[in-house]
C-alpha positions in Angstrom: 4.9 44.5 -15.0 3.7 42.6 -11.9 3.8 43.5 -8.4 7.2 43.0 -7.3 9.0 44.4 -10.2 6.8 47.6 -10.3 7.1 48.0 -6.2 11.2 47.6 -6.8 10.8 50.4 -9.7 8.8 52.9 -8.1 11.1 52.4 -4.6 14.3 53.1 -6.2 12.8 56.0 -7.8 12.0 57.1 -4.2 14.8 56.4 -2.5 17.0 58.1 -5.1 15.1 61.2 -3.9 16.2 60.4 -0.5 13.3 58.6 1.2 13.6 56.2 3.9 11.1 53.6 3.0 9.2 50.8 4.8 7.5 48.3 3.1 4.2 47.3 3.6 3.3 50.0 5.8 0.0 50.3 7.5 -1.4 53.8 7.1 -3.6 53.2 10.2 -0.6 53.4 12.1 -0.4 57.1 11.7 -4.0 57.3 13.5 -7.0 58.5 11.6 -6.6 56.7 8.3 -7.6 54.0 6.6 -6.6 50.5 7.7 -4.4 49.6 4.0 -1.0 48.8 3.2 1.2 51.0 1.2 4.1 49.1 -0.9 6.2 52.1 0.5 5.7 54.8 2.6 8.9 57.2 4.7 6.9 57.7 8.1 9.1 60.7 9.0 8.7 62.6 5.2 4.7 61.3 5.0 5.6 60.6 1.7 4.4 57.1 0.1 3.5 55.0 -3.0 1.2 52.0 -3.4 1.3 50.0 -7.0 -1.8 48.5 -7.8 -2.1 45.1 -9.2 -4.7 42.6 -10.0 -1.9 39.9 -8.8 -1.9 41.6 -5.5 -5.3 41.7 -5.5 -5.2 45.6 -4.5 -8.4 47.1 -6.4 -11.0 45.7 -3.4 -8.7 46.9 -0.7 -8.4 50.7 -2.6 -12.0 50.8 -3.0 -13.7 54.1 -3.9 -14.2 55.0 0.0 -10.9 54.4 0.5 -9.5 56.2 -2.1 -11.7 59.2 -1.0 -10.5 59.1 3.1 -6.2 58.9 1.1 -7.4 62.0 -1.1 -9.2 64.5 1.6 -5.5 62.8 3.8 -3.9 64.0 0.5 -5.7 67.5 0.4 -4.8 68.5 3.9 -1.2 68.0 3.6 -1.4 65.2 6.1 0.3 62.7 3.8 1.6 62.6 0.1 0.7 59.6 -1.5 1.2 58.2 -5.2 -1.6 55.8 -6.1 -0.5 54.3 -9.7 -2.6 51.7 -11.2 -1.0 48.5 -13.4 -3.1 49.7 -16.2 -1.2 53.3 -16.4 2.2 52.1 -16.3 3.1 49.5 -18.8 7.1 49.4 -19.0 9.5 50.8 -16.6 10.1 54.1 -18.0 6.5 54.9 -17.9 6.7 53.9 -14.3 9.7 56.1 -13.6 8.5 59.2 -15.2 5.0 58.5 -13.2 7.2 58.7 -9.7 9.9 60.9 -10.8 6.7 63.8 -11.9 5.4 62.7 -8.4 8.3 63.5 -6.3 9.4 67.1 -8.4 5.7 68.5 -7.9 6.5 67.4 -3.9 10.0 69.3 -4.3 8.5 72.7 -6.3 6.0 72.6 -3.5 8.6 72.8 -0.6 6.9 69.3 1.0 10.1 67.2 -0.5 13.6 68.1 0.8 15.1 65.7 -1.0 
């Protein structure tokens, strides 16, 4: 699945939840993070996904110190962010259960009111 068509995938699975997402959206924006761009991400909920691709040449950008800074952002509740990687998500159902397990652990934790 290549960029665009896993972006489309993991948005409507978002939106279906209720999210109000902008594409392309540069974390830094919210202040103290780092300076990438999320393929989705509702400012108001905090709540965001990024597909990685080779095509989209994300793997330098999401780069081990990166990742770190999204996961302490993660671990203080200061954002909820899905990082999924082309390599775990072959087909579109695998993609879809990948979000839709996302967004239900966000809901069961009160941080999703959609």
């Amino acid at each position: 699945m290549n960029e665009r068509q896993g972006s489309a995938v993991l948005r409507r699975v978002f939106e279906a939840r209720g999210l109000s997402l902008v594409p392309d959206f540069d974390l830094s924006q919210l202040g103290a993070f780092p300076a990438v761009r999320l393929d989705g991400f509702d400012p108001a909920a905090r709540v965001g996904f990024e597909w990685l691709t080779t095509e989209a040449g994300d793997h330098p950008l999401f780069s081990d110190e990166v990742v770190a800074a999204l996961d302490a952002a993660v671990a203080s509740g200061a954002v909820h962010l899905l990082l999924v990687d082309e390599s775990e998500a072959l087909d579109e159902p695998s993609l879809v259960r990948i979000g839709d397990r996302f967004l239900d652990r966000l809901a069961a934790e009160g941080r999703l009111s959609a």
